[in-house]
BAKOL-542649 format. One record per residue: chain; x, y negated, z of N, C-alpha, C in turn; residue number from 1. Coordinates in steps of 0.1 Angstrom, whole numbers, plus 5000, padded with zeros to 4 digits. Layout:
N
A, X, Y, Z, X, Y, Z, X, Y, Z, NUM
...
***
This chain:
192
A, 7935, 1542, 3876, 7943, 1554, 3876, 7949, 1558, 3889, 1
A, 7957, 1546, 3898, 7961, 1552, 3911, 7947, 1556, 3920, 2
A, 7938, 1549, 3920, 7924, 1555, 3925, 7920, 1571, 3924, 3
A, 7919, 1571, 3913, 7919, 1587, 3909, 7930, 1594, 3916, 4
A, 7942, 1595, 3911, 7955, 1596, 3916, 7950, 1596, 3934, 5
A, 7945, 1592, 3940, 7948, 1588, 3955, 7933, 1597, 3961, 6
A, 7925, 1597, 3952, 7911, 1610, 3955, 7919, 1621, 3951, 7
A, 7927, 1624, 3942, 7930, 1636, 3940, 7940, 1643, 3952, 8
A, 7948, 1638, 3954, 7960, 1640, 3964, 7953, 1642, 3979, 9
A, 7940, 1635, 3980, 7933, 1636, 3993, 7926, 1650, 3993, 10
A, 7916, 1653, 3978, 7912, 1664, 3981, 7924, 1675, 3985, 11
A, 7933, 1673, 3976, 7943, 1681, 3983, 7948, 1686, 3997, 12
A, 7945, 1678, 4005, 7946, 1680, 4021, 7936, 1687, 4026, 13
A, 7925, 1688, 4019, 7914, 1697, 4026, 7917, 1711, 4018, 14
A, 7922, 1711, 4009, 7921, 1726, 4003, 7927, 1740, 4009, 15
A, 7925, 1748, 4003, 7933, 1761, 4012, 7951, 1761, 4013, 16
A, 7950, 1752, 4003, 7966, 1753, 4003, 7972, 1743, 4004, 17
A, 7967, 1732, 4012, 7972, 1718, 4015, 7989, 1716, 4018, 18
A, 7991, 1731, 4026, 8012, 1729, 4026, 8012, 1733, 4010, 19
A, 8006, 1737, 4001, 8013, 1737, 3988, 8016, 1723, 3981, 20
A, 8006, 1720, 3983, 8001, 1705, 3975, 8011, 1694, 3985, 21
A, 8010, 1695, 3994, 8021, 1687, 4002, 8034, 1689, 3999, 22
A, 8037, 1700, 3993, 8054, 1707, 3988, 8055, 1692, 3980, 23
A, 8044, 1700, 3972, 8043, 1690, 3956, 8048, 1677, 3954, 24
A, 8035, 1672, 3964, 8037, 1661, 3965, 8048, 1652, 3967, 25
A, 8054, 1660, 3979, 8064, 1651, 3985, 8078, 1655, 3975, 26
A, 8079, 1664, 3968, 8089, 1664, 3960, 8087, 1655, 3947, 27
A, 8075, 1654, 3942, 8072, 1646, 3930, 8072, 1632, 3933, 28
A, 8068, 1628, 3948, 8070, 1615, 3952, 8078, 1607, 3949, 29
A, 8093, 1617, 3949, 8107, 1614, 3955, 8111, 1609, 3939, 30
A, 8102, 1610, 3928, 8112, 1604, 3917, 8101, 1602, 3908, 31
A, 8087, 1604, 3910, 8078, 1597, 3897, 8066, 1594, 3902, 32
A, 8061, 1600, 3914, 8046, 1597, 3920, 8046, 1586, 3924, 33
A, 8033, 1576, 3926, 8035, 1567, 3933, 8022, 1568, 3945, 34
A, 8021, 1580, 3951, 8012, 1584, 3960, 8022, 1589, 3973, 35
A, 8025, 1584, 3984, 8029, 1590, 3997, 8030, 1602, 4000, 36
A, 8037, 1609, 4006, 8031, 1620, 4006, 8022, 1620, 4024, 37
A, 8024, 1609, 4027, 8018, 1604, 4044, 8002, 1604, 4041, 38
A, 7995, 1606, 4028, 7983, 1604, 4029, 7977, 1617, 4027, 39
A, 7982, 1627, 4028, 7986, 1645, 4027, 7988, 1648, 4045, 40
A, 7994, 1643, 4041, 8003, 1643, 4061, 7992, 1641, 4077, 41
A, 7988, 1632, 4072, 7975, 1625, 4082, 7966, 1631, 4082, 42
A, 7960, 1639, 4073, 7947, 1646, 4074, 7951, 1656, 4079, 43
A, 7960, 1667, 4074, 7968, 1677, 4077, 7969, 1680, 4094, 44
A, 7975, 1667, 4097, 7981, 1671, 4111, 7966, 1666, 4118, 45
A, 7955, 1658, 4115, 7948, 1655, 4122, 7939, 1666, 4123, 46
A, 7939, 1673, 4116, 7933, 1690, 4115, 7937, 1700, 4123, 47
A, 7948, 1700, 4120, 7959, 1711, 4126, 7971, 1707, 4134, 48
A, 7966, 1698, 4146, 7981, 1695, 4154, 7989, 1705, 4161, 49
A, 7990, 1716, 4159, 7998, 1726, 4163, 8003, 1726, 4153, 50
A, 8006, 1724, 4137, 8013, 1725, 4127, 8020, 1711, 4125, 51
A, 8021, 1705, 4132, 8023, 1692, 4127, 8037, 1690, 4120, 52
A, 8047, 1696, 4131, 8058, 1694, 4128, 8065, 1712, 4119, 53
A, 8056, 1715, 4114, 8060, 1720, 4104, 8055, 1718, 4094, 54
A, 8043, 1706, 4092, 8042, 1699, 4084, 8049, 1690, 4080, 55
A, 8054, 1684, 4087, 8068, 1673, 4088, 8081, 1681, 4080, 56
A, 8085, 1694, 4084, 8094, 1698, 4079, 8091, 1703, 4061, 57
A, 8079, 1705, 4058, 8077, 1706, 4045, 8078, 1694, 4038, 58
A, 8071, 1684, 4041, 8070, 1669, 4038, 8087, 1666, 4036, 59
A, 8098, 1669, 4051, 8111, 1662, 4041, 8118, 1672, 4037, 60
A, 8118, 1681, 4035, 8125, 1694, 4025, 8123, 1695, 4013, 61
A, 8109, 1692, 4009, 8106, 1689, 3998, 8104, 1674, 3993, 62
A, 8105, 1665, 3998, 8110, 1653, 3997, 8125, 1649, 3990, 63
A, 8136, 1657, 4001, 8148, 1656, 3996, 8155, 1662, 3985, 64
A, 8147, 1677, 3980, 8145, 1684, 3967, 8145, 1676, 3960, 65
A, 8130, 1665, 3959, 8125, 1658, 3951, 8137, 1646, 3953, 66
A, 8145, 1640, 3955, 8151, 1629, 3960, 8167, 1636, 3945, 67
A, 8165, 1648, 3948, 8177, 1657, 3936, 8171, 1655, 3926, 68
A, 8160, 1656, 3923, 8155, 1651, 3907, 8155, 1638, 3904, 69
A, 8154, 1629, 3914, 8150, 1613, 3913, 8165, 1611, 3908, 70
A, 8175, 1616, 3919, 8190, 1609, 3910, 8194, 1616, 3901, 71
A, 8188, 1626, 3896, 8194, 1633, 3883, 8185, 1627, 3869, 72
A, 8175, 1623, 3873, 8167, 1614, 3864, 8174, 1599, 3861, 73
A, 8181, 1594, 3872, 8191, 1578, 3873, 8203, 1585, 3866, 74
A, 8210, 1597, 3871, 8225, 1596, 3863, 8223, 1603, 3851, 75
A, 8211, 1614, 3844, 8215, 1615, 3829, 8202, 1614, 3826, 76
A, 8192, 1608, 3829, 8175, 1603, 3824, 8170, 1589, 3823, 77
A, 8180, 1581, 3825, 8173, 1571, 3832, 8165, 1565, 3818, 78
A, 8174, 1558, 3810, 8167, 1555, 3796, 8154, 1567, 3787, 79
A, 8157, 1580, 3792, 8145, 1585, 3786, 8128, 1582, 3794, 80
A, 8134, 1587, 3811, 8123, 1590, 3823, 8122, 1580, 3832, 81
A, 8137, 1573, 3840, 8138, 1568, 3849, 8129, 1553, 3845, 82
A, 8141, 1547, 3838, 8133, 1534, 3832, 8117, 1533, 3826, 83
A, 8114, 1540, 3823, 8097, 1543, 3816, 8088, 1542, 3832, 84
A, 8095, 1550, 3839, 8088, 1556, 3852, 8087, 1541, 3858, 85
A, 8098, 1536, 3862, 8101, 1524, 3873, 8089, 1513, 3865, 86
A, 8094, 1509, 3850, 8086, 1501, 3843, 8066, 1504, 3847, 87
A, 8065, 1514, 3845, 8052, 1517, 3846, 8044, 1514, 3861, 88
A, 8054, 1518, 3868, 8045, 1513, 3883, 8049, 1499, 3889, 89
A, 8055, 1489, 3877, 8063, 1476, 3883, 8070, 1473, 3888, 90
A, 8079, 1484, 3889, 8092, 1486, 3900, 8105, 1481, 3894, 91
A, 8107, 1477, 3884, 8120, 1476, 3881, 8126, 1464, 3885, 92
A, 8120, 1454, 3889, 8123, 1444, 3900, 8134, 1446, 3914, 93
A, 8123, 1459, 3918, 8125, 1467, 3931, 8138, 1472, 3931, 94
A, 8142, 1477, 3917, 8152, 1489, 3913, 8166, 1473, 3911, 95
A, 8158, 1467, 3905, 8173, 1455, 3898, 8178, 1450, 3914, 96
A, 8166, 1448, 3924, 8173, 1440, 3935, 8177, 1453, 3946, 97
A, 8174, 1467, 3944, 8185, 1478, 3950, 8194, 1478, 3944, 98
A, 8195, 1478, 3931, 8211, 1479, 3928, 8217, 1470, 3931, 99
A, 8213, 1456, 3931, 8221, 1447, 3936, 8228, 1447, 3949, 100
A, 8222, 1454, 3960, 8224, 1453, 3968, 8227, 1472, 3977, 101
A, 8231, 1472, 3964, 8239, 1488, 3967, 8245, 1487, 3973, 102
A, 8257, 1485, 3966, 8268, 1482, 3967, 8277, 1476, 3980, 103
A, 8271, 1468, 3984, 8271, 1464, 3996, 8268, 1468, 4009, 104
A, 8259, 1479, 4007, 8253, 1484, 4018, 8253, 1498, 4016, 105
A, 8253, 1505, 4006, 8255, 1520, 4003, 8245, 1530, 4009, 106
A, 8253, 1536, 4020, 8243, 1545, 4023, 8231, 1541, 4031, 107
A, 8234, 1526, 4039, 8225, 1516, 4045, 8211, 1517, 4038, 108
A, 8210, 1513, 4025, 8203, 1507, 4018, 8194, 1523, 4014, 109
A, 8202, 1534, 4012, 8190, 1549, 4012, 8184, 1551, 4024, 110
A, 8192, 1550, 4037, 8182, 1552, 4051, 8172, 1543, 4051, 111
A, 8178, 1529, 4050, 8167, 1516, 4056, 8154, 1523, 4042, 112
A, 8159, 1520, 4032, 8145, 1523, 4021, 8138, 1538, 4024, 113
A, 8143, 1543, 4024, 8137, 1560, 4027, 8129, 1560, 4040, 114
A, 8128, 1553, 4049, 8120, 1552, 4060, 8108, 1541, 4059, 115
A, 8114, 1530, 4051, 8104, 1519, 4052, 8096, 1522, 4039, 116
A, 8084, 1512, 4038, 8073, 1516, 4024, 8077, 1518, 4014, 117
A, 8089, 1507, 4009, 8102, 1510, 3996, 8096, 1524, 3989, 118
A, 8091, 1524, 3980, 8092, 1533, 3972, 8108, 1541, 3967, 119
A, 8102, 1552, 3973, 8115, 1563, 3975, 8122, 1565, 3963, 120
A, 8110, 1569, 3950, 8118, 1569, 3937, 8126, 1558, 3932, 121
A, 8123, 1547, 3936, 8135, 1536, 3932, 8146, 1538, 3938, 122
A, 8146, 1545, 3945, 8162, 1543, 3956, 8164, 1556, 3952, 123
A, 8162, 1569, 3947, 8167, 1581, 3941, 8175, 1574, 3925, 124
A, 8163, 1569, 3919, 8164, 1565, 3905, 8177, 1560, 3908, 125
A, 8180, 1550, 3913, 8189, 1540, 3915, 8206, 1544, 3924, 126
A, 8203, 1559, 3928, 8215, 1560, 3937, 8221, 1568, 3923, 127
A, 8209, 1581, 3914, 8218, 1585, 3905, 8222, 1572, 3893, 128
A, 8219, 1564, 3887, 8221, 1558, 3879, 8235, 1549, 3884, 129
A, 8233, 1544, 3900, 8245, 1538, 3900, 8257, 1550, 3904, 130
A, 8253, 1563, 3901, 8261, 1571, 3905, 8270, 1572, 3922, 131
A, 8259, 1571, 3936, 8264, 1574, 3943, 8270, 1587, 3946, 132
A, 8278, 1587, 3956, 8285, 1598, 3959, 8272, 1610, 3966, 133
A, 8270, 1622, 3959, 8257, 1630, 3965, 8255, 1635, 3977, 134
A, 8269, 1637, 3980, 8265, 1643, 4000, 8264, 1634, 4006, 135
A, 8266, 1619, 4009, 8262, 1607, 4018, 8248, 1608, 4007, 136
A, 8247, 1603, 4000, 8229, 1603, 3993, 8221, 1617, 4003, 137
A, 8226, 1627, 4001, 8216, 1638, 4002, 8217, 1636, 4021, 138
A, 8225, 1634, 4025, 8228, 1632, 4041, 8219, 1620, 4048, 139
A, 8218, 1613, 4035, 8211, 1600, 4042, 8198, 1601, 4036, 140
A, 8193, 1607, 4027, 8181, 1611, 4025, 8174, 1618, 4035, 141
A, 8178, 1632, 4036, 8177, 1642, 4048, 8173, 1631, 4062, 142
A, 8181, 1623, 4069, 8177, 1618, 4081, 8168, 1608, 4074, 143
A, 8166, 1598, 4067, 8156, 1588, 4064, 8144, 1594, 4064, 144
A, 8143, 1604, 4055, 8125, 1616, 4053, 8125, 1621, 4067, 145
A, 8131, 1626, 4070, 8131, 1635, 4084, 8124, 1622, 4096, 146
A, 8129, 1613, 4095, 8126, 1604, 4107, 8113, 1594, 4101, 147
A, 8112, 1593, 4089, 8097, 1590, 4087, 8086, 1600, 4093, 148
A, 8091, 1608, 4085, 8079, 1625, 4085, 8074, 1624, 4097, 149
A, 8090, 1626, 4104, 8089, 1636, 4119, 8082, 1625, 4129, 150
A, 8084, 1614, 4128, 8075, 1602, 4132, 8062, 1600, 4131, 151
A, 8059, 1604, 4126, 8040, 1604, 4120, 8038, 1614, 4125, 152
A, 8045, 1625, 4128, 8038, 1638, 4128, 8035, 1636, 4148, 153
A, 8054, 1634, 4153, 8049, 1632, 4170, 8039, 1621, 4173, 154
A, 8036, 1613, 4164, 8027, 1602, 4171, 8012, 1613, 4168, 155
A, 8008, 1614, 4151, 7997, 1621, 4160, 7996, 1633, 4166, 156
A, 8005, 1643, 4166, 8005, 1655, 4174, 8001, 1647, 4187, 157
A, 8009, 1636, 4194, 8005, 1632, 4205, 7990, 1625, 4211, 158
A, 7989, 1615, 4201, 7978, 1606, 4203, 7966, 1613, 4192, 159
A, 7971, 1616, 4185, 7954, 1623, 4174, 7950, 1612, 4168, 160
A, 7941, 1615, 4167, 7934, 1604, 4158, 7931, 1586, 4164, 161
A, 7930, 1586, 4169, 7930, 1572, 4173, 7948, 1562, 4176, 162
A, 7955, 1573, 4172, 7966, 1565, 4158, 7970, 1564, 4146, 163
A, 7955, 1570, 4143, 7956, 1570, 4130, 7958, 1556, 4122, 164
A, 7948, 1549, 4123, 7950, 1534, 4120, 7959, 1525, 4123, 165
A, 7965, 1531, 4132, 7980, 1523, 4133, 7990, 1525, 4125, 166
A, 7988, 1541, 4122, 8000, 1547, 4112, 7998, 1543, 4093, 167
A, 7987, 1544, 4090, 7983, 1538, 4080, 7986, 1526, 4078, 168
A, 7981, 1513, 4087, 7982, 1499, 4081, 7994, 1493, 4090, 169
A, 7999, 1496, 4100, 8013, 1493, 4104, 8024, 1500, 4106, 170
A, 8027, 1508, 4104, 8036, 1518, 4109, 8052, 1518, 4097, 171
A, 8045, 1511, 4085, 8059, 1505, 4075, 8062, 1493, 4082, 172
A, 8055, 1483, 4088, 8060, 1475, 4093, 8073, 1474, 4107, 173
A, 8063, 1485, 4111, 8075, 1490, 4126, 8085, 1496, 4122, 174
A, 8084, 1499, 4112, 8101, 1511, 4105, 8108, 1495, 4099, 175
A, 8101, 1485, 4091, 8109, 1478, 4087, 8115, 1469, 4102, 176
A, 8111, 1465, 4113, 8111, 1458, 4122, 8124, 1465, 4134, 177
A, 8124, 1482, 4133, 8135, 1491, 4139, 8145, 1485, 4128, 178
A, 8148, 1484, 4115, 8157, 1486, 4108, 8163, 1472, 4106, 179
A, 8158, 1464, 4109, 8164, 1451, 4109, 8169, 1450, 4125, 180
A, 8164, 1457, 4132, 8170, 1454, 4148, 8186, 1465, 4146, 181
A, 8184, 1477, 4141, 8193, 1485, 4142, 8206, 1478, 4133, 182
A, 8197, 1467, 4120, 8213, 1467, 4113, 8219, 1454, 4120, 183
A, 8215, 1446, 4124, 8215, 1434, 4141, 8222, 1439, 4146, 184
A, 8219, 1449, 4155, 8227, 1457, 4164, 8239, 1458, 4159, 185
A, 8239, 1464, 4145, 8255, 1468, 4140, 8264, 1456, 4138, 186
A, 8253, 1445, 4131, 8266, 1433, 4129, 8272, 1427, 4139, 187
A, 8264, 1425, 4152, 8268, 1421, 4165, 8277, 1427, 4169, 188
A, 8272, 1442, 4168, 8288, 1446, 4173, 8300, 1443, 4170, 189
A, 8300, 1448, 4151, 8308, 1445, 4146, 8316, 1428, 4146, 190
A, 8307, 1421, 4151, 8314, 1405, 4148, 8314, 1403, 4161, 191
A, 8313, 1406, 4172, 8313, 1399, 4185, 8323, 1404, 4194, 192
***
């Protein structure tokens, strides 16, 4: 089924209306899809690098849209939609050890996930159900999508296609590798 799912979302980038289907995507991402919306994104901008970063800007506007139904689905869905959803793609693991570590890290924990591979809907599902506060949520949404998006988009606006393969099979690893340096950075400060 994600097969299907993952041909379909692609034909979508060749179609006439690929910023439609990219709306879509990236809003439905943000609380039930389990398709990227970066695999929309890539073809897109490798077509049309003069749009890139207005592709980027569709990708997190409608991401963070989508990020408003993910915690509205956690604070009054979760037992009908949220929990069915998480269950169905294996995530509830994902979801038990974000909430665990909400709490502790708050808005930390929506940037670091929202930029790294972390499936976004667990961290929507999970900010409405543990009922975070919505303007640090929607604030830290907004820059996490924004700096994934807008990241994929300058690299290939820049380089084209021959980063493409780097953005595909490493480029979650370099977002997780900034974000352990950046939260490093912070504790150093803070304790030294």
């Amino acid at each position: 089924m994600i097969r299907s799912l993952y041909n379909w979302t692609m034909s979508l980038a060749r179609g006439p209306h690929a910023l439609w289907a990219l709306a879509l995507v990236s809003f439905i991402e943000s609380s039930v899809f389990p398709i990227p919306p970066d695999v929309l994104m890539i073809p897109m901008i490798i077509a049309r690098p003069n749009k890139a970063f207005l592709i980027a800007a569709v990708a997190t506007i409608s991401s963070v849209l989508g990020a408003l139904l993910g915690y509205f689905i956690g604070y009054a869905l979760f037992d009908l939609i949220g929990e069915p959803v998480l269950a169905f793609y294996g995530k509830m693991h994902a979801f038990d050890d974000f909430a665990a570590r909400f709490d502790q890290y708050g808005v930390w924990a929506v940037l670091i996930a929202g930029v790294t591979p972390f499936p976004f809907k667990v961290i929507t599902i999970a900010s409405g159900v543990l009922q975070f506060q919505l303007v640090p949520f929607l604030i830290s949404a907004i820059i996490a999508r924004g700096l994934r998006f807008f990241i994929v988009a300058g690299l290939l606006w820049k380089f084209g296609t021959p980063i493409r393969d780097f953005i595909e099979k490493r480029l979650g690893l370099v977002f997780i590798v900034f974000c352990v340096v950046l939260i490093g950075g912070f504790y150093l400060v803070k304790y030294l």
